[in-house]
Backbone as a ProteinNet text record, in pm:
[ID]
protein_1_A
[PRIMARY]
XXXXXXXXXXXXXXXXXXXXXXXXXXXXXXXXXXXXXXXXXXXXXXXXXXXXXXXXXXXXXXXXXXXXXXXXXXXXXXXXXXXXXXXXXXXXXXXXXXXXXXXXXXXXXXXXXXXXXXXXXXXXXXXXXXXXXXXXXXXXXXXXXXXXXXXXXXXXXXXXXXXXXXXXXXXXXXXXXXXXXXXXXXXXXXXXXXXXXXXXXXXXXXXXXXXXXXXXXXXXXXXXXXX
[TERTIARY]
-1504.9	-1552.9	-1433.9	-1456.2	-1351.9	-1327.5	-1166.5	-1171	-1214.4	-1255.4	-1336	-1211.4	-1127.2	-1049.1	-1110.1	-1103.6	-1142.2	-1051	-917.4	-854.6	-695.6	-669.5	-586.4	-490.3	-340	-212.4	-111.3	-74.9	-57.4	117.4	188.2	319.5	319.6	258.8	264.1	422.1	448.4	580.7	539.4	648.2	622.6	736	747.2	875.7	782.4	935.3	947.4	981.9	999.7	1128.7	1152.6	1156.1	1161.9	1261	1400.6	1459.9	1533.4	1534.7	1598.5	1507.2	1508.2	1376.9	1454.5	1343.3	1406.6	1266.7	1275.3	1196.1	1165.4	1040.4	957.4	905.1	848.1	786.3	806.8	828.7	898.7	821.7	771	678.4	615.1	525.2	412.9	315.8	313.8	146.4	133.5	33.9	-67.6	-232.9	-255.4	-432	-485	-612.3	-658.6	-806.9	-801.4	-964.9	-1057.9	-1202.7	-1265.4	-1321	-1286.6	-1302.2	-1125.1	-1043.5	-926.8	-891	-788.4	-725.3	-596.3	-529.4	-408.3	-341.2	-225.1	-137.5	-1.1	61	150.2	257.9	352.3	490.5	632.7	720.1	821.6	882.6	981.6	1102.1	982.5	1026.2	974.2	1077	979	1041.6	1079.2	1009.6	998.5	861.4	770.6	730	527	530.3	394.4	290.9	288.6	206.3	189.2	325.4	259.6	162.1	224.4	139.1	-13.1	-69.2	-156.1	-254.2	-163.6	-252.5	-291.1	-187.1	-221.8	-352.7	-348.9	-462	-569.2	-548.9	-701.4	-743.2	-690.1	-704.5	-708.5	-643.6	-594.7	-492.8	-400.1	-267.6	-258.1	-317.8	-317.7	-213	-87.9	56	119.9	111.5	160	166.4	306.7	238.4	238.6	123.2	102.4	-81.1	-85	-274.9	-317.2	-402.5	-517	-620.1	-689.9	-846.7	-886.2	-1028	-1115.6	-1263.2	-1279.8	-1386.3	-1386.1	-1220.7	-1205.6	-1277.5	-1291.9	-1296.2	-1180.4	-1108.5	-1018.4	-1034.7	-934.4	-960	-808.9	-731.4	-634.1	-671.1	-635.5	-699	-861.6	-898.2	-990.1	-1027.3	-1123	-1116.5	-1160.8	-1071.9	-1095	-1194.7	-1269.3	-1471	-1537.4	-1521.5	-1538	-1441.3	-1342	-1280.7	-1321.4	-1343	-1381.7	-1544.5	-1643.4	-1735	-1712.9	-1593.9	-1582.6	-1533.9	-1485.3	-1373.6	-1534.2	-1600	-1706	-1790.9	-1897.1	-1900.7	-1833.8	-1680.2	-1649.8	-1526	-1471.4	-1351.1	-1395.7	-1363	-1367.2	-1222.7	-1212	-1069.7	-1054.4	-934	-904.1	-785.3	-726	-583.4	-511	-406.7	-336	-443.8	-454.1	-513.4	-700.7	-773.9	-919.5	-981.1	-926.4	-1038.3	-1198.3	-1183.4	-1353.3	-1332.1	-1450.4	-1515.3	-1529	-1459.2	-1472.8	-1591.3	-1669.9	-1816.8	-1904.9	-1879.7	-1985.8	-2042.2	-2117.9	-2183.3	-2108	-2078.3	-2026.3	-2138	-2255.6	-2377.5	-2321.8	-2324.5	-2305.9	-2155.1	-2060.4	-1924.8	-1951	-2032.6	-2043.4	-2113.2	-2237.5	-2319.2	-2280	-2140.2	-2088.1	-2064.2	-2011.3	-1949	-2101	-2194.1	-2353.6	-2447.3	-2386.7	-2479.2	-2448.5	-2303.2	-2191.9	-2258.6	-2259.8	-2264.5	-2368.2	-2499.1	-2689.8	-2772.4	-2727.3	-2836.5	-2954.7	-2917.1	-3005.5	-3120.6	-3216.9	-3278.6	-3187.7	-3196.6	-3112.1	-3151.4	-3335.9	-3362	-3265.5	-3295.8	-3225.6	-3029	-3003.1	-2841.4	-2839.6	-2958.7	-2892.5	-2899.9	-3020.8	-3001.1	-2929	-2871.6	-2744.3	-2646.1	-2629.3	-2485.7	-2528.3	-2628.1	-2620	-2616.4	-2662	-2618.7	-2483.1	-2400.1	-2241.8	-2156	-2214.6	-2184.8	-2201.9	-2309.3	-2337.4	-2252.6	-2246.9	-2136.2	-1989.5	-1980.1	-1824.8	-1850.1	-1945.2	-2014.7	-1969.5	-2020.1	-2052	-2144.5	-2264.3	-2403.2	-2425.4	-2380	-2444.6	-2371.9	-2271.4	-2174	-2226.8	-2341	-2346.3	-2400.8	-2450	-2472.3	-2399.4	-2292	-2177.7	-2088.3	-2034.5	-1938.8	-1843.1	-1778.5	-1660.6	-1514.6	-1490.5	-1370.9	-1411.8	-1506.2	-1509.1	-1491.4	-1495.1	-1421.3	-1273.8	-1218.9	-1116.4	-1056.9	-909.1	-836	-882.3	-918.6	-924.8	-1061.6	-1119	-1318.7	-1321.6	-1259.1	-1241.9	-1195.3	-1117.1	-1037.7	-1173.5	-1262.5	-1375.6	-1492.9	-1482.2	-1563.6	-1512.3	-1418.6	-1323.6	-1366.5	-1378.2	-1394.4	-1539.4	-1654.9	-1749.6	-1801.6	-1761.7	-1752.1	-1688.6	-1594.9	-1515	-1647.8	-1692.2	-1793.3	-1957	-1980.8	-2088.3	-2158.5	-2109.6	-2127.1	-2099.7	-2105.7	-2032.1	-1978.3	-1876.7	-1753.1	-1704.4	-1654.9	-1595.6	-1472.3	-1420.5	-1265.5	-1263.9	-1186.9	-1132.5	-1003.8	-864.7	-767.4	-756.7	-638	-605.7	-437.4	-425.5	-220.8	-215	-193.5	-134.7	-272.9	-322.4	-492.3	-416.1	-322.1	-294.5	-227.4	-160.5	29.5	5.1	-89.2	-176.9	-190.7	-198.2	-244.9	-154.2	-219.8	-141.1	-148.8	-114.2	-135.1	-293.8	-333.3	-448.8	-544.1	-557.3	-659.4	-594.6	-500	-399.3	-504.1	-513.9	-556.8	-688.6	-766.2	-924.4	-954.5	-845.2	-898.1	-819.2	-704.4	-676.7	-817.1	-860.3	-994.4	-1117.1	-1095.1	-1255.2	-1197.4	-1111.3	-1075	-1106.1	-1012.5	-1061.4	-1188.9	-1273.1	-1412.2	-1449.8	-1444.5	-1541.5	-1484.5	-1338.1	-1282.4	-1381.8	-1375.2	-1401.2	-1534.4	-1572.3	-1755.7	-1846.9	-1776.4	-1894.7	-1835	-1698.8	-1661.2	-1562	-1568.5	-1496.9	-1355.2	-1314.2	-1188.3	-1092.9	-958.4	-945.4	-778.5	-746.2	-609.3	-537.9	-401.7	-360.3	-209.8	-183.1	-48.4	-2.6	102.9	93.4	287	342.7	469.1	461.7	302.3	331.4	329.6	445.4	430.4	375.9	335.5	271.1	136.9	76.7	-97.3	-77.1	22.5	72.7	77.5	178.8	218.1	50.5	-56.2	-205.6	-287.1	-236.7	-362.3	-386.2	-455.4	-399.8	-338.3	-260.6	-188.6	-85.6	56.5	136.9	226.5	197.6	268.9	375.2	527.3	657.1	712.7	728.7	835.5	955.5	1033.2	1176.4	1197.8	1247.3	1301.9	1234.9	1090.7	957.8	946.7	995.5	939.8	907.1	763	753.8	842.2	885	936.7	880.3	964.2	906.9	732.3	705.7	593.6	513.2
20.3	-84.5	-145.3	-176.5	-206.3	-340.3	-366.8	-531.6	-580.9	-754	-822.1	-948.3	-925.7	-1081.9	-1165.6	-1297.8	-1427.5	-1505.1	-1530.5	-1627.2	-1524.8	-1569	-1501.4	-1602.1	-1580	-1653.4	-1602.1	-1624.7	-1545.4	-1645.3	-1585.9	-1654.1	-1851.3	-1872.8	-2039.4	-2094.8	-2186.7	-2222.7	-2392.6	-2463.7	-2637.8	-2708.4	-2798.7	-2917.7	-3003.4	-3099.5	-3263.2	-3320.7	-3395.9	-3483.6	-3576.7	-3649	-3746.3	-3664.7	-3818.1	-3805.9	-3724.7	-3634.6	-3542.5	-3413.3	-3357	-3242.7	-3103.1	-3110.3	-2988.4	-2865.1	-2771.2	-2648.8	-2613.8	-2675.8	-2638.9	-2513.7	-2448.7	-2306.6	-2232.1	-2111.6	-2019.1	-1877.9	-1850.4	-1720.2	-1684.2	-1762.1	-1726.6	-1665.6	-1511.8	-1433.6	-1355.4	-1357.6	-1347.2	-1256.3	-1266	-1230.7	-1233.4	-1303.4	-1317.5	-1237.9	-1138.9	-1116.8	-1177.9	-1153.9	-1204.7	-1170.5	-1218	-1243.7	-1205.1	-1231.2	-1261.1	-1345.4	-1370.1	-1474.8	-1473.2	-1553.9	-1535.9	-1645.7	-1625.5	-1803	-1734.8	-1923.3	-1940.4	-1972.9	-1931.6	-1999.3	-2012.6	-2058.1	-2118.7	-2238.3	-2232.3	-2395.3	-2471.2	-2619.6	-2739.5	-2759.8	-2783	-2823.5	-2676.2	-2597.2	-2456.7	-2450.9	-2490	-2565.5	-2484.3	-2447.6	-2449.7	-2557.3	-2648.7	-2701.6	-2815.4	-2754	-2746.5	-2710.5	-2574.7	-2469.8	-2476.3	-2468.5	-2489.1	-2615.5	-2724.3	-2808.8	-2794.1	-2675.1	-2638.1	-2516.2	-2424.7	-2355.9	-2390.7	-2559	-2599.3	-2675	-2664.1	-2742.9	-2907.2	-2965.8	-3121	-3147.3	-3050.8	-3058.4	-2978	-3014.5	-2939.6	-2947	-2947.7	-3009.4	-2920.2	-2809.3	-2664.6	-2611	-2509.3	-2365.4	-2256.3	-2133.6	-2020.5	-2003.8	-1912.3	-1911.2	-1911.9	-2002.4	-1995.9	-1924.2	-1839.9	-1784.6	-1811.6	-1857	-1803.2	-1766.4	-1648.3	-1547.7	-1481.2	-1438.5	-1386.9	-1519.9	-1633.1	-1764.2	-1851.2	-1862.9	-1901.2	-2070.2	-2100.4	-2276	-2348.1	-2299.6	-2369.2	-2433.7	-2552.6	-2607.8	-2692	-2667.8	-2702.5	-2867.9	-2925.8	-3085.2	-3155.2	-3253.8	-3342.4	-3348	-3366.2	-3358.5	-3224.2	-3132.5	-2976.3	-2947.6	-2969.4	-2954	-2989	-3146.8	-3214.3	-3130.3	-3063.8	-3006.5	-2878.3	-2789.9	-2705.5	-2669	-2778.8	-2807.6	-2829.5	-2956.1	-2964.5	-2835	-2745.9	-2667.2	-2517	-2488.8	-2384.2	-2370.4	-2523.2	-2515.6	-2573.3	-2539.7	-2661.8	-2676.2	-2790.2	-2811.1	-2821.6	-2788.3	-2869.8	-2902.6	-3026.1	-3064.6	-3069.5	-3125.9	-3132	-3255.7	-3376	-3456.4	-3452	-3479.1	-3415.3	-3541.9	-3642.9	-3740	-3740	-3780.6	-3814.6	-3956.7	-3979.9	-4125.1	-4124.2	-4247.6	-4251.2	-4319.8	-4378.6	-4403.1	-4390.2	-4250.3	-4146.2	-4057.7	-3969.3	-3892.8	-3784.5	-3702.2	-3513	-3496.3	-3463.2	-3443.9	-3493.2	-3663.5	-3727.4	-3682	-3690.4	-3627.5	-3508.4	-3405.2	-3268.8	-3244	-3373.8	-3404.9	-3402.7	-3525.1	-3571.9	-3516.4	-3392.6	-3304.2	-3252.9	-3212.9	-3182.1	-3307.4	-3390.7	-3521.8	-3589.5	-3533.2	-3608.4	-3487.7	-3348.5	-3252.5	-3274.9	-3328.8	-3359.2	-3268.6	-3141.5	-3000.1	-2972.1	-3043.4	-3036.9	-3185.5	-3112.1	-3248	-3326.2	-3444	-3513.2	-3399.2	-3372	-3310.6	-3133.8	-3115.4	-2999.2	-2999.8	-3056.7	-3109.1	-3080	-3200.5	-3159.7	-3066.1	-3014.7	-2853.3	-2767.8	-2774.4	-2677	-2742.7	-2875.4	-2934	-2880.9	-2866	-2845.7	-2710.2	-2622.1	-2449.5	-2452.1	-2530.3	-2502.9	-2534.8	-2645.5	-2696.6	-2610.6	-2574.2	-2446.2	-2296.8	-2286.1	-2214.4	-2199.8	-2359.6	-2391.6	-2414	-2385.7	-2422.1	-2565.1	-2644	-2799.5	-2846.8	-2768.4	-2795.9	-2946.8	-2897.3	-3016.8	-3178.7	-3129.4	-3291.8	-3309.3	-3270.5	-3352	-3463.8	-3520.6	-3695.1	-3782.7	-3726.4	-3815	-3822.3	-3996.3	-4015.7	-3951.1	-3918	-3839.4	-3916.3	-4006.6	-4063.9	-4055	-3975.8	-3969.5	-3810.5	-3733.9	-3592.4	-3554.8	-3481.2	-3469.9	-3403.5	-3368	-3354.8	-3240.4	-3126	-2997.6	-2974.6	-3042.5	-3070.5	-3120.7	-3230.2	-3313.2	-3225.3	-3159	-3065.4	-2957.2	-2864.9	-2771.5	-2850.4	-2991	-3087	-3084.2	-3065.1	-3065.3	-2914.6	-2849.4	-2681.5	-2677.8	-2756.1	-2746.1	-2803.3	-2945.6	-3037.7	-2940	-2853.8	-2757.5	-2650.4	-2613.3	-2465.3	-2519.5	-2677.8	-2719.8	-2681.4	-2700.9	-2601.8	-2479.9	-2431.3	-2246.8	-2214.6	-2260.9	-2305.9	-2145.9	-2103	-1966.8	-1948.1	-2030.5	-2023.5	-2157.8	-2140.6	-2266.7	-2307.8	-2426.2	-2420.5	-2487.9	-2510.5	-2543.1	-2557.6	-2702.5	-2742.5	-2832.7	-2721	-2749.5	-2775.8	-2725.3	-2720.8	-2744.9	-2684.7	-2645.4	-2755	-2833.1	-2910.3	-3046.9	-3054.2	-3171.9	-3134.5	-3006.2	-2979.4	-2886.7	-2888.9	-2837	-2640.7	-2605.8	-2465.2	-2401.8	-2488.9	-2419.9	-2445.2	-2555.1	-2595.8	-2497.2	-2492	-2417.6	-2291.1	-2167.8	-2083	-2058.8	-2199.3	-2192	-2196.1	-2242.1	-2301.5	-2160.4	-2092.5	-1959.4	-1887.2	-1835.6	-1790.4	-1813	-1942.1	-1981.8	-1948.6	-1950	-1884.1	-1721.7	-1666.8	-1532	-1499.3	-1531.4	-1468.3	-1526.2	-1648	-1662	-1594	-1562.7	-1396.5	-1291.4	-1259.9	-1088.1	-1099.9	-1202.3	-1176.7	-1205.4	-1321.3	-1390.7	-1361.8	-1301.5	-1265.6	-1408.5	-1500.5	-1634.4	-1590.8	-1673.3	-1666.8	-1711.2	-1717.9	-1866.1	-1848.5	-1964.1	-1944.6	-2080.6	-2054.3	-2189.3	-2190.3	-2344.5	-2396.8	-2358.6	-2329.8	-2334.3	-2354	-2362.3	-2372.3	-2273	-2244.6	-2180.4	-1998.4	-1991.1	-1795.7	-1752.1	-1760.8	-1718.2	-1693.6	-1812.5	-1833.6	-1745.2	-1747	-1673.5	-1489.5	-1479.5	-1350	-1278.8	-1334.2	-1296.7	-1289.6	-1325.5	-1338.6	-1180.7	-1175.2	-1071	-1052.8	-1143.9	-1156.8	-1303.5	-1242.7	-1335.1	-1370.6	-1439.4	-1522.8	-1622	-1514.9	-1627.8	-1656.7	-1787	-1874.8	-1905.7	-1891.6	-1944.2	-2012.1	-2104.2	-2220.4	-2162.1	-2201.9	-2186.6	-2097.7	-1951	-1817.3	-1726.1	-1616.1	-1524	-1455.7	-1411.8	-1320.6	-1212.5	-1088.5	-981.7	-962.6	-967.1	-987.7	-867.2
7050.9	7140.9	7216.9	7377.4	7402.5	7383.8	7371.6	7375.8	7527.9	7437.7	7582.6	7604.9	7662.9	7691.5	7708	7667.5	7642.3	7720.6	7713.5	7732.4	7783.5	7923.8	7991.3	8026.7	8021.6	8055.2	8142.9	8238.5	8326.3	8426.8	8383.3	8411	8425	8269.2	8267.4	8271.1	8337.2	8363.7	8325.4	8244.5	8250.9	8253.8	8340.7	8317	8241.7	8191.8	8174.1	8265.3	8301.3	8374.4	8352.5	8209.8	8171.3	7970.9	8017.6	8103.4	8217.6	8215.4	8299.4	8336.4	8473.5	8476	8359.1	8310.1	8195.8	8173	8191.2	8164.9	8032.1	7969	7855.6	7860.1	7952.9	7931.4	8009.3	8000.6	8083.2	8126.6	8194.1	8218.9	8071	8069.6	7945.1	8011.7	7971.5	7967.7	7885.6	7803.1	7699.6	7783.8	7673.6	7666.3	7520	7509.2	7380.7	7395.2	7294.7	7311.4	7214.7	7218.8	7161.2	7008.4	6927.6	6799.5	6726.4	6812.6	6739.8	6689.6	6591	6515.4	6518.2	6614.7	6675.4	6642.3	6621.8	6576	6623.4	6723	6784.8	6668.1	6651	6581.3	6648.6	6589.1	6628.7	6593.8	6627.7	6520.4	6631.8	6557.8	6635.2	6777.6	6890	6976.4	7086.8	7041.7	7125.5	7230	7214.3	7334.9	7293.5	7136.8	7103.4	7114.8	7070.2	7094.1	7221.8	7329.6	7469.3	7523.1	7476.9	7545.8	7517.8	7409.3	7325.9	7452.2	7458.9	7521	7680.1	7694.5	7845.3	7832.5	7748.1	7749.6	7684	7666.3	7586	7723.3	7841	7974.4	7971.4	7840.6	7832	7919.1	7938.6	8050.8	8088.3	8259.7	8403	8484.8	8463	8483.4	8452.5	8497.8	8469.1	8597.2	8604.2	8686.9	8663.5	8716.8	8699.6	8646.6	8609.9	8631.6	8477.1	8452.2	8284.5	8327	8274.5	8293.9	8172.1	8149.9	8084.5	8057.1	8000.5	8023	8190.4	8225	8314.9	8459.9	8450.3	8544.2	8560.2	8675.4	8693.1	8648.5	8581.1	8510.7	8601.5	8621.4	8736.7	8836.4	8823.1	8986.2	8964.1	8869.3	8859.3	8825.4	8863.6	8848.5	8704.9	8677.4	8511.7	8469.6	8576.2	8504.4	8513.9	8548.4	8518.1	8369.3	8402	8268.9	8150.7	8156.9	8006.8	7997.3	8067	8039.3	7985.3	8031.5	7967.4	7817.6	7802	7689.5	7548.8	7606.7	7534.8	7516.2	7584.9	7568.6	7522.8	7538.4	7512.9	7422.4	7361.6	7295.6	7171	7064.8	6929.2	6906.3	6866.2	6792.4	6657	6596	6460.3	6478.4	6433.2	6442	6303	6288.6	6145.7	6048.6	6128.3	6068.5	6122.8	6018.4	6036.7	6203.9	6212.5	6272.9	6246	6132.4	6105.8	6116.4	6103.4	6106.6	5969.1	5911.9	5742.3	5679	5804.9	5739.4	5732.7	5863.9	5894.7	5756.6	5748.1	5639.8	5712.3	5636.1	5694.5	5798	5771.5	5875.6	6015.5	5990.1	6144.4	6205.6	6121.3	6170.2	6238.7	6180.8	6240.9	6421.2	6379	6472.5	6574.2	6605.3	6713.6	6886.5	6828.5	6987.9	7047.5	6932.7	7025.3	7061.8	6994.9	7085.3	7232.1	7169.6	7313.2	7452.2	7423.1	7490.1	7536.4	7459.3	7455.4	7556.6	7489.8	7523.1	7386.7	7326.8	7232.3	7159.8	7065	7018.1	6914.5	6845.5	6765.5	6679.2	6587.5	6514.5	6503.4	6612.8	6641	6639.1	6644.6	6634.1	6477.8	6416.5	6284.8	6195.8	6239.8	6149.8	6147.4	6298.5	6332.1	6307.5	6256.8	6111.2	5995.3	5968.1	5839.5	5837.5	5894.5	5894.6	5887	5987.1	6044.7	5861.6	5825.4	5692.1	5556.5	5597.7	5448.6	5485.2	5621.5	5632.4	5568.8	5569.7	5555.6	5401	5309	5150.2	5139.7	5183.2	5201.6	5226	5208.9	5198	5127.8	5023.1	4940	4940.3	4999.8	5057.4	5235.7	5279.3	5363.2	5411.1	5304.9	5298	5279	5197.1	5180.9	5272.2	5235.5	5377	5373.3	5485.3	5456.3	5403.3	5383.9	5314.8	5116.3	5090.5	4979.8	4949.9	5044.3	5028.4	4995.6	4972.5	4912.3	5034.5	5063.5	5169.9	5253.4	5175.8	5192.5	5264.8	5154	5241	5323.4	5367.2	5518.2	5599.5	5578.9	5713.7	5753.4	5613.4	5617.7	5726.8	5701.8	5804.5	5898	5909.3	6061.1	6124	6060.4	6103.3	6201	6082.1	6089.2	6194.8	6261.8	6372.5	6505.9	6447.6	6589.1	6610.5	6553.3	6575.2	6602.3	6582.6	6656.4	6773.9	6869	7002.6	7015.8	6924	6915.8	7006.9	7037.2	7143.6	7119	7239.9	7266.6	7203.1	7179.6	7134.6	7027.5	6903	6866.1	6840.1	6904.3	6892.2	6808.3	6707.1	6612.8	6648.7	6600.5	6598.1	6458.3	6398.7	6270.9	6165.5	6153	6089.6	5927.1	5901.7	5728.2	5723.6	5801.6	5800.1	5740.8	5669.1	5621.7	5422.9	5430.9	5322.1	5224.7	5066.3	4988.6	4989.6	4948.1	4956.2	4910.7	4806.1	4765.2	4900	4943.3	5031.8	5163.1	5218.5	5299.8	5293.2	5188.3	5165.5	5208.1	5159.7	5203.3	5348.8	5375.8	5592.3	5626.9	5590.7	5616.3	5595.7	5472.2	5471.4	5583.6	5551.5	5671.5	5818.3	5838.1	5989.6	5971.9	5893.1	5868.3	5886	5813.3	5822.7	5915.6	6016.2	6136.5	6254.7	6287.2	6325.8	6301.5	6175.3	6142	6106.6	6086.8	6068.1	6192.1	6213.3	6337.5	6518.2	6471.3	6614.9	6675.1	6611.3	6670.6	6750	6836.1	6909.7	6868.4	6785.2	6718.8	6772.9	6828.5	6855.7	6729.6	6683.3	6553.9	6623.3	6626.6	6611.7	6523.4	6410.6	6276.7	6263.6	6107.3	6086.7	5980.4	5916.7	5799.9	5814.7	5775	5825.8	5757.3	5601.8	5510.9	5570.8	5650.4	5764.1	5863.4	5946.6	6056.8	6024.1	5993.3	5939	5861.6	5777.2	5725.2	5858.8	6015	6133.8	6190.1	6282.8	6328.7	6467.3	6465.3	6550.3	6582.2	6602.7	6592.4	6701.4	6791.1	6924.1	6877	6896.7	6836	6943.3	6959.2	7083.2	7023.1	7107.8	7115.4	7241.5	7252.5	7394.6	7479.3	7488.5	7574.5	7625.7	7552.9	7596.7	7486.1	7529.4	7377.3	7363.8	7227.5	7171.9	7223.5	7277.2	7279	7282.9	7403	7442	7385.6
[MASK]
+++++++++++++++++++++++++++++++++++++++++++++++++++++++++++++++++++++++++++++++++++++++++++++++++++++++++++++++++++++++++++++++++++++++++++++++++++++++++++++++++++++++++++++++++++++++++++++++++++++++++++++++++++++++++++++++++++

């Protein structure tokens, strides 16, 4: 089967200029296809989780061309964007952002109510599928500040794949957690890759996560390694 590119990078270039104009990224192009599991690495301060925020289209302050699903996203305006982002991106970050007095359910809820293509009724069945997915079925009544570190982040997963978002980025998903839990959000990426086809691009520091993907994007002073 051939691969289907998803997410295309195509000579991304970025300053600072604060203080001084200085060159963060340097002819970045890539291609991600669809149902890969790809993670960015590199020392801190190599310009990953720049980049990351330029191909999640949060920072349009770049030059050179983003596509995705072969649609040009450059140039494109803040309120087209924040629609696409809702519909076609999930996130997970290092730290989960739940609402600590929300129930897992309503945490999960959130990005399809905000999006409101669907019924409330209908929202929540598709939390609680996304949830028994993530085997958190049975914690989704409980609030989430009574989950334990590892389950909060699986809520975090579960909240990103709500909208069965085309792609999900991740900056620093593990950098929160101990190794055992580390292992499980490695896993649950794995199989929504290789089972369900997911897109998944990860910030990460840990090579042990990195080096298990199938595929590994290393920066050095805002350019890939051997492309």
């Amino acid at each position: 089967m051939a691969a289907e590119p998803i997410l295309q990078a195509d000579k991304i270039e970025k300053y600072f200029y604060d203080p001084v104009k200085f060159k963060v990224l340097n002819d970045i192009s890539f291609t991600i296809n669809k149902g890969e599991f790809a993670t960015l690495i590199g020392k801190s301060g190599c310009g990953k989780s720049t980049l990351l925020y330029i191909l999640s289209t949060m920072d349009t302050n770049y030059e050179g061309i983003l596509k995705i699903e072969d649609k040009l996203i450059t140039g494109q305006d803040k309120d087209d964007l924040a629609i696409l982002r809702n519909e076609k991106i999930g996130f997970v970050f290092q730290f989960h952002y739940l609402l600590p007095e929300f129930s897992c359910l309503k945490n999960v809820m959130i990005p399809a109510l905000k999006l409101g293509m669907l019924s409330r009724k209908e929202i929540e069945e598709k939390a609680y599928a996304k949830l028994t997915l993530l085997g958190l079925k049975d914690q989704a009544l409980k609030p989430s500040s009574k989950l334990s570190g590892g389950q909060q982040q699986r809520v975090a997963i579960a909240r990103a794949l709500i909208n069965d978002p085309l792609i999900i980025m991740g900056d620093e998903p593990t950098g929160n957690l101990d190794s055992k839990n580390s292992a499980i959000v490695f896993e649950t990426f794995q199989q929504l890759a290789h089972e369900l086809g997911q897109t998944i691009i990860v910030v990460t520091h840990d090579n042990d996560f990195a080096e298990n993907s199938d595929r590994v994007i290393e920066m050095i002073d805002g350019t890939i390694l051997g492309k």
